[in-house]
C-alpha positions in Angstrom: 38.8 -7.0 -34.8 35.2 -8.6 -36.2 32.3 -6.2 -35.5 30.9 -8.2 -32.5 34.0 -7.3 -31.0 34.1 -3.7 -32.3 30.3 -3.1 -30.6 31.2 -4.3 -27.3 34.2 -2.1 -27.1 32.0 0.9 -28.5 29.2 -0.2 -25.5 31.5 -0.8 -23.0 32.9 2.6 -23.4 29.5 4.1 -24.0 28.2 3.1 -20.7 31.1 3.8 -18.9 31.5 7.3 -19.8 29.7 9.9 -17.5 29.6 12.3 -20.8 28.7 11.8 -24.4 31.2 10.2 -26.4 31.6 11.9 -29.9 32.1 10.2 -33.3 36.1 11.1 -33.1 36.5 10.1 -29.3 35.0 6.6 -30.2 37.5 6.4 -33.0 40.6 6.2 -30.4 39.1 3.4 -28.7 40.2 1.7 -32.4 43.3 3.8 -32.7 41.9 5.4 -36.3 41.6 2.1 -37.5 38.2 2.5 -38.0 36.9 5.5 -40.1 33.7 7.8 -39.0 31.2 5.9 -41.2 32.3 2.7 -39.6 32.0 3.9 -36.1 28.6 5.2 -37.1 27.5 1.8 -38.8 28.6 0.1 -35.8 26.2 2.5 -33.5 23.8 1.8 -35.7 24.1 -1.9 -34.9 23.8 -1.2 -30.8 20.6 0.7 -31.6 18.7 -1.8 -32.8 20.1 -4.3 -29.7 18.7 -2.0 -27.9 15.9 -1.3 -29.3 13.5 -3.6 -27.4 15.1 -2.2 -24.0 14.6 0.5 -21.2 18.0 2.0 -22.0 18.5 3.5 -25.7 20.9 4.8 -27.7 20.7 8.4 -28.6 23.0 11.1 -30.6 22.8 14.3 -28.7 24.5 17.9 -29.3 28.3 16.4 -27.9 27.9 13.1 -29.1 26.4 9.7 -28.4 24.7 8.4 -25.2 22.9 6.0 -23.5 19.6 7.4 -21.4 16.6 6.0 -20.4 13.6 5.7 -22.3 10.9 8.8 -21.6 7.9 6.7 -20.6 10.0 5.0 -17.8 11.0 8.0 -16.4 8.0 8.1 -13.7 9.2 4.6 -12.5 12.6 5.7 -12.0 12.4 8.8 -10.3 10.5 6.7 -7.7 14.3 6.1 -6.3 15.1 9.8 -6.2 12.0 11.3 -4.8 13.3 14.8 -4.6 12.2 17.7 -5.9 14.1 19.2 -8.8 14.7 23.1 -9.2 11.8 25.2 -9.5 11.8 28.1 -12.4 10.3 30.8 -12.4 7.7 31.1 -15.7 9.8 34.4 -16.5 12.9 32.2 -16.3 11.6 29.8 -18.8 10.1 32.6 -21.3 13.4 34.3 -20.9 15.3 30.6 -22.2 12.6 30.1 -24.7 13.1 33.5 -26.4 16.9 32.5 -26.7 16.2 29.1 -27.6 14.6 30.2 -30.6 15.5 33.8 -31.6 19.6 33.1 -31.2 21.5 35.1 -31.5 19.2 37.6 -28.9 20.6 40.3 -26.6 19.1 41.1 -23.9 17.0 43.8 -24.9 15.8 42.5 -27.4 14.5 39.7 -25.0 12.3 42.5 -23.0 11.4 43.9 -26.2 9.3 40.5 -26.7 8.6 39.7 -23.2 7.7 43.6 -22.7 9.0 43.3 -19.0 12.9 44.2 -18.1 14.7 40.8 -17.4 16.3 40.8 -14.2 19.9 40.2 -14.3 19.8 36.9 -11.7 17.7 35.1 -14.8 20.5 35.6 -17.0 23.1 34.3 -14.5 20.7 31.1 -13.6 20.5 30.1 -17.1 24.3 31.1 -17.8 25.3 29.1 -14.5 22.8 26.2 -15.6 25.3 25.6 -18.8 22.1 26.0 -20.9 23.2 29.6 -22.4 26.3 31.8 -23.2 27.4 35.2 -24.4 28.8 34.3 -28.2 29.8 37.9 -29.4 28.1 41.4 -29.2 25.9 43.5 -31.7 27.8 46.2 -33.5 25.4 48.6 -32.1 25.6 51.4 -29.0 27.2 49.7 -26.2 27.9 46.5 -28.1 25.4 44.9 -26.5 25.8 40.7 -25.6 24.5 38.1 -27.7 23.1 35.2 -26.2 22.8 31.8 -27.6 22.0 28.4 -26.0 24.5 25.5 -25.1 25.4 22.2 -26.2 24.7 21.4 -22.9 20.9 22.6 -23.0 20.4 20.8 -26.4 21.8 17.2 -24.1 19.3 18.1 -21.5 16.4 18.3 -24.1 18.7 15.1 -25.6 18.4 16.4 -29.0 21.5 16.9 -31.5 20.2 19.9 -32.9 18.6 23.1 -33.0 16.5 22.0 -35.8 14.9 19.5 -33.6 13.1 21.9 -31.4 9.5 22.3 -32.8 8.6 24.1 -35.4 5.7 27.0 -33.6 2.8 28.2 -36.3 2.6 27.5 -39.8 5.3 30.4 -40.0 7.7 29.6 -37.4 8.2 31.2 -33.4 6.1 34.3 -33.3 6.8 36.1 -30.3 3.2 35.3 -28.5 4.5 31.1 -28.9 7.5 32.4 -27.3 6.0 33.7 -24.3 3.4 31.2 -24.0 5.9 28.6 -25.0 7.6 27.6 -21.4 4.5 25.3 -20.0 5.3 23.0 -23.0 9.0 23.5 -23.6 10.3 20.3 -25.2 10.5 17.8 -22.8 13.2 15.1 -22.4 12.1 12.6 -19.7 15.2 10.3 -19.5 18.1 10.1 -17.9 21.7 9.2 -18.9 22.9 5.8 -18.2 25.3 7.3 -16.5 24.3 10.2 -14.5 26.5 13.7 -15.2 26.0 16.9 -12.6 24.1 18.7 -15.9 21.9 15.8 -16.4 20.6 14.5 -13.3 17.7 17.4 -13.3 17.1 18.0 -17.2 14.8 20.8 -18.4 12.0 18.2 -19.0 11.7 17.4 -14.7 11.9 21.0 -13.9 8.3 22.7 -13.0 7.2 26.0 -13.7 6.9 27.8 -10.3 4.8 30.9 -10.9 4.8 31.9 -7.4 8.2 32.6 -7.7 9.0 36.6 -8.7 12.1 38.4 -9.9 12.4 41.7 -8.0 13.3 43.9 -10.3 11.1 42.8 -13.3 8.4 44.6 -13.8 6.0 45.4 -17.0 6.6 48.4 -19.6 4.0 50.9 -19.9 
């Protein structure tokens, strides 16, 4: 197979897929005949065919993806006029503080906001796909650790952690964590193929402030 051939099987299968495609999965398409650093070369190619185009090529956390370029996004959602799901500020601290001080339990969390989290937050972001429990503190009552997703890392399409900002000259303290929420990395595309995680990313979702959590309230 010549590599004209070998792109448009890799962006045939790209834009057909409704998730990510990773390194290994594009390597069946070939049956292993192609190695990793091929595969990559040849994505490399569809990039820059792309390049001039609405639709780019991007390597998120689970693999590679076609999405829409951010400063289109206000044209497209002229299609889908809906709202997207409101979040509370507290919500958005609370995913922040995880975001960049994993792996966090949850008192730790309240410890930095310097309210008591209310359990529903938790859930939301848990049900969301955007955090998990990855282990538990050997400490009394083995408290849960928290730690973001894959899938939060495709909704900000980034690959990495590393790729969230860098806050202050010395890194996150915790007054950028709680004001960080209003300018959470945004990512303002869509996938080519829309999945049920990515058709309201983190970057569409506003901050509702009039929006409380009943059993969060300050420390003294």
């Amino acid at each position: 197979m010549n590599t004209a051939d070998a792109i448009r099987v890799l962006e045939t299968a790209l834009i057909c897929s409704q998730q990510p495609l990773s390194v290994r999965e594009m390597r069946a398409l070939f049956q292993d005949e192609l190695g990793s650093e091929s595969i990559k070369g040849l994505l490399s190619d569809l990039q820059q065919e792309w390049s001039l185009r609405g639709v780019e090529l991007v390597c998120v956390a689970s693999g590679w993806r076609f999405q829409s370029r951010p400063e289109l996004r206000p044209f497209l959602d002229r299609l889908h006029p809906e709202k997207p799901p409101r979040y509370t500020r507290a919500t958005l601290e609370t995913l922040a503080i995880i975001a960049y001080r994993q792996p966090v339990t949850r008192g730790e969390m309240e410890d930095i906001r310097g309210v008591t989290i209310n359990s529903l937050i938790i859930k939301q972001l848990e049900d969301r796909g955007w955090i998990e429990v990855i282990g538990h503190r050997e400490a009394a009552g083995r408290p849960a650790l928290f730690a973001t997703t894959r899938q939060f890392l495709d909704d900000l399409g980034i690959g990495s952690l590393d790729q969230l900002p860098v806050l202050g000259a010395s890194g996150a303290s915790d007054a950028d964590l709680t004001d960080l929420p209003v300018t959470f990395p945004i990512q303002a595309s869509q996938d080519f193929q829309a999945s049920e995680h990515s058709e309201h990313p983190l970057a569409t979702t506003p901050v509702d402030e009039t929006l409380g959590s009943p059993d969060e309230s300050r420390h003294d």
